[in-house]
C-alpha positions in Angstrom: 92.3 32.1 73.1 90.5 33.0 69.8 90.0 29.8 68.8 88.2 29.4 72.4 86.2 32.5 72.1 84.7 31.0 68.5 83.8 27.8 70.3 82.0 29.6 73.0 80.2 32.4 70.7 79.3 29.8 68.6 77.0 28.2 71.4 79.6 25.3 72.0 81.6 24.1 75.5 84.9 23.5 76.3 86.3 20.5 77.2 88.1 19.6 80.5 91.5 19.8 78.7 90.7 23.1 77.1 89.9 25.1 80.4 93.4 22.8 81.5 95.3 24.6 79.0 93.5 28.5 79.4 93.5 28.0 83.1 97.6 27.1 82.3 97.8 30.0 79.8 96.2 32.3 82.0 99.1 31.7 84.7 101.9 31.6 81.7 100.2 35.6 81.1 99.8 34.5 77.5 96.0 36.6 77.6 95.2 39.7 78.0 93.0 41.1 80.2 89.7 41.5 77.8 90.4 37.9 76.7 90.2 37.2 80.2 87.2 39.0 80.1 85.5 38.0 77.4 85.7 34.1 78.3 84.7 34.5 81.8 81.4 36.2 81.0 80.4 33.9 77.3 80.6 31.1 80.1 79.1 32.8 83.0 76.0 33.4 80.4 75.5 30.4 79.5 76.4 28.1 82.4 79.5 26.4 83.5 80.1 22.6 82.7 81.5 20.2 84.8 84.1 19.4 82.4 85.0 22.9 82.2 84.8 23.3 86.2 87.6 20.8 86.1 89.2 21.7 83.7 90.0 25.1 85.4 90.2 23.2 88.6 93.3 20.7 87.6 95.3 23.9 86.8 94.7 25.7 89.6 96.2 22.5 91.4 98.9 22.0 89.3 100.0 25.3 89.4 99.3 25.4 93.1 101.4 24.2 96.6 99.7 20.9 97.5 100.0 19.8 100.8 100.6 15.9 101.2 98.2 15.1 104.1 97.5 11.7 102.7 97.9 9.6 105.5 95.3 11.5 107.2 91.2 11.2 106.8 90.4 14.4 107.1 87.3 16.8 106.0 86.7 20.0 104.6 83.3 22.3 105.1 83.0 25.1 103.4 80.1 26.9 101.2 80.5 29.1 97.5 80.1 32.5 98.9 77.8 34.2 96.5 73.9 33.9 98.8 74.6 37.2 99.2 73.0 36.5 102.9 75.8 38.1 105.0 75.5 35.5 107.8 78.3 34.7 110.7 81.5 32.7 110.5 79.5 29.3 110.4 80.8 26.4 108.4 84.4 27.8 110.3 82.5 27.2 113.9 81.2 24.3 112.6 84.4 23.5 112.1 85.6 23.5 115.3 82.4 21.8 116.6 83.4 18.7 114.5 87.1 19.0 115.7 85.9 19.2 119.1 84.0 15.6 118.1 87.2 14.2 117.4 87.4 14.6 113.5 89.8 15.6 111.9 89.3 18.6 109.7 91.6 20.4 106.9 89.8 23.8 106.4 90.5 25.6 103.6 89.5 29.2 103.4 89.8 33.0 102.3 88.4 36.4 103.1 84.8 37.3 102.7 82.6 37.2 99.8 79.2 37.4 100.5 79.8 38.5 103.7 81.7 40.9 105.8 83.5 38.5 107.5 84.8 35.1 105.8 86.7 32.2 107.1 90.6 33.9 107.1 88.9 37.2 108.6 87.7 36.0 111.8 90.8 33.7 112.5 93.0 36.8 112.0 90.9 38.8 114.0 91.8 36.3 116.4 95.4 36.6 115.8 96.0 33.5 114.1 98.7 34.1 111.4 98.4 31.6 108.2 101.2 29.6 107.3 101.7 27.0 104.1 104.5 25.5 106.7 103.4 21.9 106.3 104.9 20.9 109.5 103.3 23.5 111.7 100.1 22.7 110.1 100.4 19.2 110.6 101.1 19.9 114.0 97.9 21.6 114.4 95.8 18.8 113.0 97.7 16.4 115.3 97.3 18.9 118.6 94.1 20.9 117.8 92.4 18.3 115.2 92.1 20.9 112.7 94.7 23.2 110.5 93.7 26.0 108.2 94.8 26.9 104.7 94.6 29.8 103.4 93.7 30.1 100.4 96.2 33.1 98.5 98.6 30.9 100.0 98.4 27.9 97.8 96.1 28.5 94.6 98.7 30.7 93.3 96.5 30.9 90.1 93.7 32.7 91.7 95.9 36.1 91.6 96.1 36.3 88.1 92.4 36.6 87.2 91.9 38.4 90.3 91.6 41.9 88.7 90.0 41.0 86.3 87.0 39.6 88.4 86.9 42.2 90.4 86.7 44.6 87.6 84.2 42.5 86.2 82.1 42.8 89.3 79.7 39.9 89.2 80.1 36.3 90.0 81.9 34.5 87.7 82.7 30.2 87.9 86.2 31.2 90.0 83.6 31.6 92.4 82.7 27.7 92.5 86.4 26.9 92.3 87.5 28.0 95.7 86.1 24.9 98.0 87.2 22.4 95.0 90.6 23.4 95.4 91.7 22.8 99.1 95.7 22.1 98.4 95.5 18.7 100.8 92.7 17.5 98.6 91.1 16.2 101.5 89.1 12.3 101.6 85.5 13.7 102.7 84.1 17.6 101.9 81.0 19.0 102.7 80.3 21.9 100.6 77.1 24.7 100.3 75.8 26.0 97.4 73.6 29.0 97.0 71.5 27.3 94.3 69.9 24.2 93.2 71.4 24.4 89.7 74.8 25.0 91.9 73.7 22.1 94.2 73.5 19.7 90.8 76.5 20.7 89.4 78.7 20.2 92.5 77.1 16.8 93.1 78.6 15.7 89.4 82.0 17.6 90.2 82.3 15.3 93.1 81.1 12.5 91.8 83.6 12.7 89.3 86.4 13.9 91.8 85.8 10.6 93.6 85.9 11.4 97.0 83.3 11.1 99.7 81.2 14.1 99.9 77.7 15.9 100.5 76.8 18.9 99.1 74.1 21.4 101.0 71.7 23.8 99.9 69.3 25.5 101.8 65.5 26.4 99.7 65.6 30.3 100.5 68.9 30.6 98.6 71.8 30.0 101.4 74.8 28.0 100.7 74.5 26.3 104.0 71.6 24.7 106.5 70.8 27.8 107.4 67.4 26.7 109.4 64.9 29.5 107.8 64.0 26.8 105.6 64.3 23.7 104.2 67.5 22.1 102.7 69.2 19.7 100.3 71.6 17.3 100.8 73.4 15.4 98.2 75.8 12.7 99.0 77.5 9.3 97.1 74.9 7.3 98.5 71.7 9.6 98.6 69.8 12.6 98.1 66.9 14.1 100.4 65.2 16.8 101.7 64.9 17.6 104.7 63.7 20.7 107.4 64.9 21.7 110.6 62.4 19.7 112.1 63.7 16.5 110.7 66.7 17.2 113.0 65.1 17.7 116.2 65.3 21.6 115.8 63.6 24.8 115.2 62.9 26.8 112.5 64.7 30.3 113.1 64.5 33.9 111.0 67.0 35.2 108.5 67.6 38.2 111.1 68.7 35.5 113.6 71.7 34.3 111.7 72.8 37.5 110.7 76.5 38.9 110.8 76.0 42.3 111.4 77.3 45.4 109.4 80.8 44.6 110.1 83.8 42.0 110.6 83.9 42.7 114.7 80.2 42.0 114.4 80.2 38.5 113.3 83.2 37.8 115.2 81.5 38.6 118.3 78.9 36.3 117.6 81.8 33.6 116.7 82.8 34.2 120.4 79.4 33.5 121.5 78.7 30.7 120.0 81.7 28.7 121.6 81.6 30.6 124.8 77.9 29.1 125.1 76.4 33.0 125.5 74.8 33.1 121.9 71.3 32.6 121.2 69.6 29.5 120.9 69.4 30.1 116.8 72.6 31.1 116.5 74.5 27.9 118.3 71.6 25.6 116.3 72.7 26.4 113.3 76.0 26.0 113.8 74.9 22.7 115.2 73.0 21.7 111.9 76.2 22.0 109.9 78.8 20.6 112.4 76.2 17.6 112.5 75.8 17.1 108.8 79.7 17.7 108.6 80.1 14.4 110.9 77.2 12.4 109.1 79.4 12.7 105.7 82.7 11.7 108.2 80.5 8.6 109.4 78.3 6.8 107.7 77.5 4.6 110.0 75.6 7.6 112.4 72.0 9.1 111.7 71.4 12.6 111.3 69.7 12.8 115.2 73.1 10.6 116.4 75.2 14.0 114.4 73.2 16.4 115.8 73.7 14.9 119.6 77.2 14.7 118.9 77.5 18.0 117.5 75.6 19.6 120.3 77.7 17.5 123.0 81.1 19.0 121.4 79.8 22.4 121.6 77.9 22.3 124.9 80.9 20.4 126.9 83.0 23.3 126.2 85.3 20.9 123.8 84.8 23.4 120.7 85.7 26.0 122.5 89.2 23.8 123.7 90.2 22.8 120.7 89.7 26.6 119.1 92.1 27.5 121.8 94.4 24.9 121.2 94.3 26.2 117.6 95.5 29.6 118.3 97.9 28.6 120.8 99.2 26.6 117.9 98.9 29.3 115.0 98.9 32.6 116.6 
């Protein structure tokens, strides 16, 4: 690790088979914890590479449970944490909106970051309980059209800087590893950043990754379309910026989309929005990332054709089947 530390002091990077190796080491226990420390936040200062991004991120696979779901094209949507924003669950009722659209979707997940409620805390609120049981899961894609993974589960890496991050107690770049490391590595992704410089760096990591993706961000600093603004979206074939009113809908406030002070809270508004009973902001948000989810899925669809698709899904009531078909399966 001290040769590392020099590297990094002295104003250099890492390559992607040097963060291979710590991110290896790090598992192996061969550092300590102030090691630990002391790389995490030379990098954090400066800036994460993409090389380095992948680096980490090829250990944290190979050190990981993957999931052989190969003969499946399936997506994953899912943002950074980090906006700090403390919306509802919605990339995970997107989720189910695109499901309900006959997709197939591989969510991976964990508990809250930025928010009081993340992906793995409203489905267990719900009862579901999470499983690395690749035949139950595949049964769950096959039945419901979507399976979760949650994360602890299979990036068995995570634990061991764990403490160390949360002593830490800022955002470090394990925080951008999380969506990257979903253990089926599914064919499509679309992932939210927080930030533009996040939004950039993501777009190479994929790009490099090879699979087919768009990555989000919304102008006011959420890591989603959130609708108070206007958003990016990155993809293999293009980049533009658009606004709510580019998708047929409205502009909504950053009190509209909020997720309350608690985990019941947001969960409540998780209900709504696929019982139909939410408000109009609420379900058209959801709408706006279900919708973008499918455009990455099909190419061949405009944005308006994703957004009528999306809201048919969630409007028929077939969201709202499939979630229930999901916990039949996994509670």
């Amino acid at each position: 690790m001290k040769q590392y530390l020099l590297k990094l002091i002295e104003g250099n990077t890492l390559t992607q088979e040097e963060t291979h190796e710590i991110m290896l080491g790090i598992v192996e226990e061969k550092y300590n914890v102030q090691q630990i420390a002391a790389l995490l936040m030379a990098m954090q200062t400066r800036g994460v590479t993409v090389d380095e991004l992948l680096g980490f991120r090829q250990g944290l696979l190979e050190t990981g449970k993957y999931m052989d779901f190969s003969e499946y094209n399936t997506l994953d949507i899912v943002g950074t944490g980090g906006d700090g924003k403390n919306t509802f669950n919605i990339s995970t009722c997107s989720a189910f909106v695109i499901a309900g659209a006959g997709y197939k979707v591989t969510k991976h997940g964990n508990g809250g970051s930025s928010s009081v409620s993340g992906a793995s805390n409203v489905l267990q609120g719900h009862g579901v309980k999470f499983t690395d049981d690749i035949n139950l899961l595949k049964r769950s894609l096959d039945e419901a059209g979507i399976c979760y993974f949650h994360a602890p589960l299979f990036a068995y890496g995570m634990k061991f800087v764990g403490p160390t991050r949360k002593a830490l107690g800022v955002p470090t770049c394990f925080n951008l590893l999380g969506p990257l490391v979903n253990p089926c590595h599914p064919k499509n992704s679309l992932h939210g950043t927080a930030y533009q410089a996040q939004l950039r760096l993501y777009t190479n990591v994929h790009q490099k990754i090879g699979d087919n993706f768009g990555v989000i961000t919304s102008y006011d600093g959420y890591d989603e379309i959130s609708l108070t603004s206007g958003f990016k979206i990155c993809t293999n074939n293009f980049e533009k910026v658009l606004t709510p009113v580019d998708l047929g809908l409205s502009y909504v406030n950053q009190a509209d989309i909020y997720g309350g002070e608690t985990a019941e809270d947001a969960q409540k508004i998780f209900d709504a929005v696929l019982e139909g009973t939410s408000t109009p902001a609420q379900r058209n948000v959801v709408i706006a990332n279900a919708a973008c989810g499918i455009s990455v899925m099909d190419k061949n669809l405009s944005m308006s054709d994703s957004v009528a698709i999306a809201r048919e899904s969630l409007e028929s009531g077939k969201a709202l089947a499939t979630f229930k078909k999901f916990l039949a399966i996994n509670s």
